[in-house]
N, C-alpha and C positions, 0 to 999 in steps of 0.2 A: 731881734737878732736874725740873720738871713742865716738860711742852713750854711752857706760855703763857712762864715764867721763859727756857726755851733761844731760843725765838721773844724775847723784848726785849732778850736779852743779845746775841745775832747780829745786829740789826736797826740801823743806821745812828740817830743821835739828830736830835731834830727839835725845835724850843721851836715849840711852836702858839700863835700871836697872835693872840685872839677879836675879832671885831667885836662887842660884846655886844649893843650898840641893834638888832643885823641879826638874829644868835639868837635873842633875845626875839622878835620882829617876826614870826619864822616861823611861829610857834604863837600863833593865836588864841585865849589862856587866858586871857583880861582882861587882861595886863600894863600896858597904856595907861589904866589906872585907877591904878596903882599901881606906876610905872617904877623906883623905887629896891626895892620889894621883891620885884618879877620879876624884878630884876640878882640880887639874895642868894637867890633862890632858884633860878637859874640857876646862880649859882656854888656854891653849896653842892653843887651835883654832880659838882665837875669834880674835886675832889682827887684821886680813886681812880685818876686818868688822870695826873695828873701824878708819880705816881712810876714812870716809865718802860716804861710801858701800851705795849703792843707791838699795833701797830693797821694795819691794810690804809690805804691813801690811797685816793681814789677812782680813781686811776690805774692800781690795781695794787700799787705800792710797798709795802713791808714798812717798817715805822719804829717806834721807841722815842720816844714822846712824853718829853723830857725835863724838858719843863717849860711850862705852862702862864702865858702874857701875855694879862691879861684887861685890853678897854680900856673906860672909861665915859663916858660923856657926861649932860651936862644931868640933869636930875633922878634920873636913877642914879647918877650920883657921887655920891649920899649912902650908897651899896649900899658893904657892909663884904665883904671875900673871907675865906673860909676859909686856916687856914696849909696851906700848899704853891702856895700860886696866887698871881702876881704883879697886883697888882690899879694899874692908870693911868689917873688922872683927866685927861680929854681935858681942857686950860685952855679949848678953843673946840671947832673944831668934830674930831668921833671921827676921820674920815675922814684929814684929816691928823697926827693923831698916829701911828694905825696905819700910814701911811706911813711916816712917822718912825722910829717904834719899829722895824720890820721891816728898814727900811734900817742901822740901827747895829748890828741881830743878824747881819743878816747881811753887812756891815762888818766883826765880830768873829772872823767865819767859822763863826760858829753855821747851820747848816743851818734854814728858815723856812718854815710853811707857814702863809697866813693864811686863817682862818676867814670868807666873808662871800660873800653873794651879789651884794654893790653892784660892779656892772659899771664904773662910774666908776672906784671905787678901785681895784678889779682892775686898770684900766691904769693907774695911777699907782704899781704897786710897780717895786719894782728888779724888772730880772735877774735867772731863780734862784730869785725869791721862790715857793713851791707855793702853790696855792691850790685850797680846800678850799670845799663850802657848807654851809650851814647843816643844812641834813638830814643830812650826812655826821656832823658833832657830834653831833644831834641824836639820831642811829640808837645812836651811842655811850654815850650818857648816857641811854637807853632813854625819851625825852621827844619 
């Protein structure tokens, strides 16, 4: 067994729930010319993470990505996800679905850590919920 496989097997499980409008947003690549296909091609990178990618937190923390909650909004919900990555078209606005979403995961007693740099929503998670920025994804997915 190669250390990366003993590092995700020892490592506590975590479903990471993307703010994807806030990811995009980070990197000035054009995305705002073309928001449904800067989501697919955002997510087109995430698969290789979501099969229990044994990944540092910004905190320190040791964790197994176990799966991957990517959320869309407005003209990125037209953006298709790759299989392994759970793909949620926000009905309105992102902001409160990722609240949403994160509160019933971890409701479920699924361990949560959301992706986003939006200070608003950061205080509107539950309890519990980790929170992660953009650049932390970002350093991941080598983007």
């Amino acid at each position: 067994m190669t250390e990366e496989r003993e590092a995700a097997a020892s490592a506590p499980p975590v479903v990471v729930v993307v703010d994807v409008a806030n990811v995009m947003g980070s990197r000035p690549d054009g995305w705002w010319r073309d928001r449904a296909g800067a989501a697919a091609r955002l997510l087109e990178r995430m698969p290789r993470l979501a099969t229990g990618a044994a990944v540092t937190l910004p905190d320190g923390a040791h964790v197994a990505i176990s799966r991957i909650v990517a959320v869309v909004e407005g003209a990125a919900k037209a953006a298709s996800a790759p299989e392994g990555i759970d793909l949620v078209r926000a009905p309105a606005d992102g902001d409160g679905t990722i609240v949403e979403e994160a509160a019933r995961l971890a409701a479920s007693g699924e361990p949560v850590l959301v992706v986003t740099a939006d200070r608003g929503l950061r205080a509107r998670l539950a309890p519990g919920v980790r929170v992660a920025g953009p650049g932390w994804l970002n350093d991941l997915l080598g983007r």
